[in-house]
C-alpha positions, 0 to 999 in steps of 0.5 A: 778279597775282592782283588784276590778274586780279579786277580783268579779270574784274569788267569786263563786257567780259570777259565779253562777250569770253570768252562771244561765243568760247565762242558762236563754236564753239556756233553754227559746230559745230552749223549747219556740223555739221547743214549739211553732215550728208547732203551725200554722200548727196544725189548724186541732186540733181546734176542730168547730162543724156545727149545721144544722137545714136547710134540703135543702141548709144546707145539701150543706153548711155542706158538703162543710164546712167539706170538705174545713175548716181546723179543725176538725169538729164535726157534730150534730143536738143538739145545746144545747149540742153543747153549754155545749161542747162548755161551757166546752172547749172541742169544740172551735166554733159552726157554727149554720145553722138556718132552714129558712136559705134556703128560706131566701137564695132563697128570695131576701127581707131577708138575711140568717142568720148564727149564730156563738158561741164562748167562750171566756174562752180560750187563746187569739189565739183561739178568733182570729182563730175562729173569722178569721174562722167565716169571710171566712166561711160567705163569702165562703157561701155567694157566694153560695147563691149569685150564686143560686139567680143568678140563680132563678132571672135570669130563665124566664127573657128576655135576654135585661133586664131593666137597672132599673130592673138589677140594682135592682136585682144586689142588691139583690143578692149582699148579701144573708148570714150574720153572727151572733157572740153569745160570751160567757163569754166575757173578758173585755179588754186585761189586764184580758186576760193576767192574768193568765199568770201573776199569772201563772208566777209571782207565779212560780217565787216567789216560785222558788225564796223563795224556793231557800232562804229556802234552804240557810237558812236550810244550814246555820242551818244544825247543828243546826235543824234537817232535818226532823224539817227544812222541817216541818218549811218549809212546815209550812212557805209553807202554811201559805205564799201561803194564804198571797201572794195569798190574795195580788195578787188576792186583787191587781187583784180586786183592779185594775178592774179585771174581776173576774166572781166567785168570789172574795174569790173563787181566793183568794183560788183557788191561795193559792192552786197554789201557795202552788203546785209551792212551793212544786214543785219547792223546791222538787228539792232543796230538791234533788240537793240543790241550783243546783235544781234551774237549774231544776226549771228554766227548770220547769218554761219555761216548764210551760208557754209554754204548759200550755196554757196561750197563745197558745192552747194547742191542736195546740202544738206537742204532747210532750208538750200537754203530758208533760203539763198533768203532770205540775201544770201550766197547771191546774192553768192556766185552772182553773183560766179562769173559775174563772175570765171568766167564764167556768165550774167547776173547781173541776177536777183543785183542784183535780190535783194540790192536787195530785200533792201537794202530789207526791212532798211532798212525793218525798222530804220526800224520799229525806231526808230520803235517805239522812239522811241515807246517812251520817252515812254510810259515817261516818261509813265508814270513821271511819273503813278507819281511825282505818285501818290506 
């Protein structure tokens, strides 16, 4: 046993295996502890926009409510824009004051009504911070008109009311505002919530993991392939792999019941395209730094999830991780693809980011085999010089 155990540690692969674990929870504790560190505290990054249609109590109402929530708000008297914005992501709830809500206030038959707007096409935290939001602000208002209907039912009476007619009027004003939630694009259960985090990091990992055998197979071929014909295969296998994997996975996704609003073939694409990012991405540093380019990828994948915006939005991070996210693929997959299975706007600007992206990474990897190409006959000329000096 204890010869087996010398034996295993004098390969270098256990070596390798025993310190790319011991890296996982340095570089997963650090970014996800740093990442996250604030992210309640960045409330006022939300950003929630007041519609008021009501020129007596709304005006009160809204001024309060910009002087009290902890968000950043948006005043406007377009509620369809305010739709569109909300649409596009670029807002996270509309609070809508309707303009009979005054005299629904002041009329102790009907009750106020305020109408709350939210996309659902966002990371899970955002429901629940605008849901929450919602609830205080329909109590915070409800007291208000509570008080003024105190007032209004109260001038004019005699100081000994009937118990009858007190017990009415306590009625009354027990509730003057209740809320309506109008969601858009509604996700059908936690399991289509957490899709794109699954795609995002299940994509990721593939590639980083193919990647890494490409590149120990171009070693083993080293003398027999080329450089330049060993990345041609590579990005032949890239693409043609990227269609097939991404066929599974988004057939599984359907296959299970999964919400998919645009379209079956339009995921199906959208994924090929991710997915052939994250290859060239990943394998970029392999092309750089070898086998040691996995280090950098497992840097690159912990980056990813957390600024993306899978699970935390990406306004309540520090603006490190916000910026750094603008440059990271994940962060386009992960947008486009709660338009596609939610429902949202185009996602034209996505594919147009991860092209780009595609493109920087074949171009930096061509630069590194030309680099290195170059390389080797400089020190086979010199070693040759240093030999006949001899």
């Amino acid at each position: 046993m204890r010869k087996s155990f010398l034996l295993f540690m004098k390969r270098p692969t256990t070596w390798v295996g025993i310190i790319t674990a011991l890296m996982f929870q340095v570089i997963f504790s650090v970014i996800w502890m740093t990442g996250y560190d604030g992210v309640t505290d960045n409330t006022a990054r939300l950003k929630l926009a007041i519609v008021n249609e009501d020129a007596q109590f709304g005006v009160q109402i809204t001024d309060g409510l910009v002087d009290s929530l902890p968000f950043n708000m948006q005043l406007t008297d377009d509620l369809a824009a305010a739709k569109a914005s909300l649409e596009e992501r670029s807002i996270h709830m509309i609070v809508h004051i309707p303009s009979d809500f005054s005299a629904r206030a002041a009329d102790g038959q009907h009750k106020a009504v305020l109408n709350y707007y939210m996309n659902e096409s966002n990371p899970t935290m955002t429901k629940s911070v605008m849901s929450s939001a919602a609830a205080q602000i329909t109590e915070k208002i409800n007291s208000q008109a509570v008080a003024i209907g105190i007032q209004q039912q109260l001038v004019g009476q005699p100081f000994n009311m009937a118990a009858e007619q007190a017990f009415l009027t306590a009625g009354a004003l027990s509730q003057r505002v209740t809320s309506e939630v109008h969601s858009s694009n509604i996700v059908l259960g936690m399991n289509n919530q957490m899709v794109p985090m699954m795609l995002v990091l299940a994509s990721y990992v593939g590639a980083m993991i193919m990647g890494m055998n490409l590149e120990q197979s171009a070693m083993a071929l080293r003398g027999t392939v080329s450089r330049w014909h060993g990345f041609a295969v590579r990005a032949a296998i890239n693409f043609a792999a990227s269609i097939v994997i991404a066929l599974v996975g988004s057939s599984l996704i359907a296959a299970l019941g999964g919400q998919i609003e645009q379209g079956f073939y339009k995921l199906w694409l959208f994924q090929s395209l991710f997915l052939l990012t994250f290859m060239f991405v990943s394998q970029t540093f392999l092309y750089i730094l070898g086998i040691g380019g996995m280090l950098i990828n497992i840097i690159m994948l912990s980056l990813q999830l957390v600024s993306s915006g899978a699970m935390v939005p990406r306004e309540l991070m520090s603006d490190f991780y916000i910026n750094l996210g603008d440059y990271l693929p994940a962060t386009y997959a992960v947008d486009g693809l709660m338009s596609l299975l939610f429902g949202g706007p185009s996602i034209g600007t996505d594919i147009g980011k991860l092209a780009i992206i595609v493109v920087i990474a074949v171009a930096i990897s061509m630069l590194s085999i030309s680099w290195k190409k170059n390389s080797v006959p400089r020190l086979q000329t010199a070693a040759h010089i240093h030999s006949n000096n001899k």
